[in-house]
N, C-alpha and C positions, 0 to 999 in steps of 0.2 A: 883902327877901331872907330865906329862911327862915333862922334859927339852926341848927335840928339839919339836921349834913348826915349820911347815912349811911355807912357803910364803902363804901368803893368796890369791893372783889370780892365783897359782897352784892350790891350792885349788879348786877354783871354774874354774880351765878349764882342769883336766885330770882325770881320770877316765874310765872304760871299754867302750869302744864303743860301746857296743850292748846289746839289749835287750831280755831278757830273753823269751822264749814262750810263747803265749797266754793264760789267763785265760781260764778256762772251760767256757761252756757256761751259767751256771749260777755262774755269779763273783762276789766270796761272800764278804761280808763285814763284816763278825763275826773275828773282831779280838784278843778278848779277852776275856777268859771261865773264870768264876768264881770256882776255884775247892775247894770243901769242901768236907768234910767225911761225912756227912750227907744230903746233897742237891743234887742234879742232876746236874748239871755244865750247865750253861748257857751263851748264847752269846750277847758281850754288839754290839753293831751296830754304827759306827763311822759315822760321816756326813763331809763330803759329799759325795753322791756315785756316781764312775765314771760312762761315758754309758749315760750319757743325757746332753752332750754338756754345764753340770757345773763345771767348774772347781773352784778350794780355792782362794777365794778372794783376792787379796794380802791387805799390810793395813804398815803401817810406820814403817820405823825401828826404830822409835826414835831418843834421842840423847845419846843414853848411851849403843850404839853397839862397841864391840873392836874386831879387826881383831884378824887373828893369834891364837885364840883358840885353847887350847890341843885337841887332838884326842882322845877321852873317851866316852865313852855308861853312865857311871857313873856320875853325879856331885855333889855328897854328897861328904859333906865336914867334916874329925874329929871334933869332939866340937862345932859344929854349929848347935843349934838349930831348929826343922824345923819338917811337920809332911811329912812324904814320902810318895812318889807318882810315879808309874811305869807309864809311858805312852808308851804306843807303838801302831805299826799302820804298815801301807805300804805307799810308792811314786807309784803314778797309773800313766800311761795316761789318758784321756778324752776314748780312748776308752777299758778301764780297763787290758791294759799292765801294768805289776809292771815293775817299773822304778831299774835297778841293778846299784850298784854304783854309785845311788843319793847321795848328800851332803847336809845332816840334821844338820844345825848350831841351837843351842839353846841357848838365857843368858834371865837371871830373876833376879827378885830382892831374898834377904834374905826374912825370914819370917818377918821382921820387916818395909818393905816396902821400902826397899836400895840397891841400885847397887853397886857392887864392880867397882869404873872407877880404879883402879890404876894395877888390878891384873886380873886373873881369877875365882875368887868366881863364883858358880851357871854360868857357862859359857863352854861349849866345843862344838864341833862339830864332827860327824862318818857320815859314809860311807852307805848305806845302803844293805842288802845280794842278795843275786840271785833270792830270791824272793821279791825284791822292801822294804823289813821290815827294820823298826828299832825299839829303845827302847832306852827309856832315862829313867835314875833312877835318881830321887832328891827330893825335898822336893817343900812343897805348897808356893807358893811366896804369900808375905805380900803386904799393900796393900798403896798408896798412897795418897795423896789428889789429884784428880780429873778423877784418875782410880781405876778399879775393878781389880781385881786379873788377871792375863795371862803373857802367857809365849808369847817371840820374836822367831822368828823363819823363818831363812832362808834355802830355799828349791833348789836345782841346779840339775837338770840332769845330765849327761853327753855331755857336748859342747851346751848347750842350756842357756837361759835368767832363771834369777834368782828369782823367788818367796820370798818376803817378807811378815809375816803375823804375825798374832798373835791369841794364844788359849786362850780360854776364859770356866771358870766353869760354868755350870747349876746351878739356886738356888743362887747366888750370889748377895745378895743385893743392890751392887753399881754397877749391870750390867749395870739398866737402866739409872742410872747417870750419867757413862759414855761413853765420844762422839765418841768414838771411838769402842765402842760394837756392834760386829756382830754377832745375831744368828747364820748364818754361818758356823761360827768360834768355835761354843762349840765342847767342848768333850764331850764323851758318859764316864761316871765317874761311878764308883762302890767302895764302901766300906762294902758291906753284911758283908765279911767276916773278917773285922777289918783293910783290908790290902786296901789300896785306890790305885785305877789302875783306867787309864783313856786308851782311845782309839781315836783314829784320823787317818785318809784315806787323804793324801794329793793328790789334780788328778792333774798335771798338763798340759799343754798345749804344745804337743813336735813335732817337725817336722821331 
């Protein structure tokens, strides 16, 4: 875990000022191929797709957000229990520009259905590439009483207002239970091949 953490409203206010080229004209949404040695590699399909005036709901940060997050792609943590889970995606615009140099914060609980408040357990935040991507490596958060499983997640452009949301699993039993569940909000989730990868297209709203 890195030592220097930076200020948290640098954080959310610098970053490249410009945005990368326009998608092609058919702007795809296959952000994640399933590669096996005997299957033909196939693409999962993230929701929601930019291009029709919907952008990612936003939805509470909770009370168990800590500023100041290491800067890591990674948040698996040595001797921590937990089944891993790649998620990756793009930051869009509404009208399917990838977003460069967006700021993708993500914290969750352990598998056990518990936030680290004192540290940074299951918590970091990065930058996203030239082509609006990012990728979080961690594990499946555990679940609590009167929520389903999902991960926090705040979303920033560059110089723009801040997206607050949350992902949410397909198949989840205490979906419907809890009040806070947006179809929305799920991921496109794959484990074919033993290795569980999840997908997500955040669009947001930039001026």
């Amino acid at each position: 875990m890195p030592n220097t953490r930076l200020n948290r409203r640098t954080l959310l206010k610098i970053g490249p000022a410009t945005l990368v080229s326009f998608l092609s004209a058919t702007c795809s949404r296959s952000l994640l191929t399933k590669n096996t040695t005997h299957q033909t590699a196939q693409a999962l399909s993230p929701t929601p797709a930019c291009g029709h005036d919907a952008t990612t709901p936003s939805q509470t940060a909770g009370p168990f957000y800590t500023p100041d997050s290491p800067e890591r792609q990674s948040l698996l943590e040595p001797g921590l229990p937990g089944t891993p889970v790649v998620i990756t995606g793009q930051v869009l615009s509404s009208q399917c520009v990838p977003v460069a140099g967006a700021l993708v914060d993500c914290w969750h609980t352990n598998n056990q259905g518990e936030y680290d408040n004192r540290g940074y357990t299951f918590r970091g935040h990065q930058f996203t590439d030239t082509d609006g991507r990012y990728r979080i490596e961690t594990i499946v958060p555990g679940i609590y009483p009167g929520r389903t499983r999902h991960f926090h997640i705040k979303v920033q452009a560059p110089n723009q207002p801040i997206l607050t949301t949350q992902l949410y699993f397909p198949g989840e039993p205490a979906n419907q239970g809890d009040f806070l569940f947006n179809p929305a909000l799920l991921m496109a989730v794959d484990d074919s091949d033993g290795r569980k990868k999840a997908a997500f297209n955040f669009v947001l709203e930039t001026t």
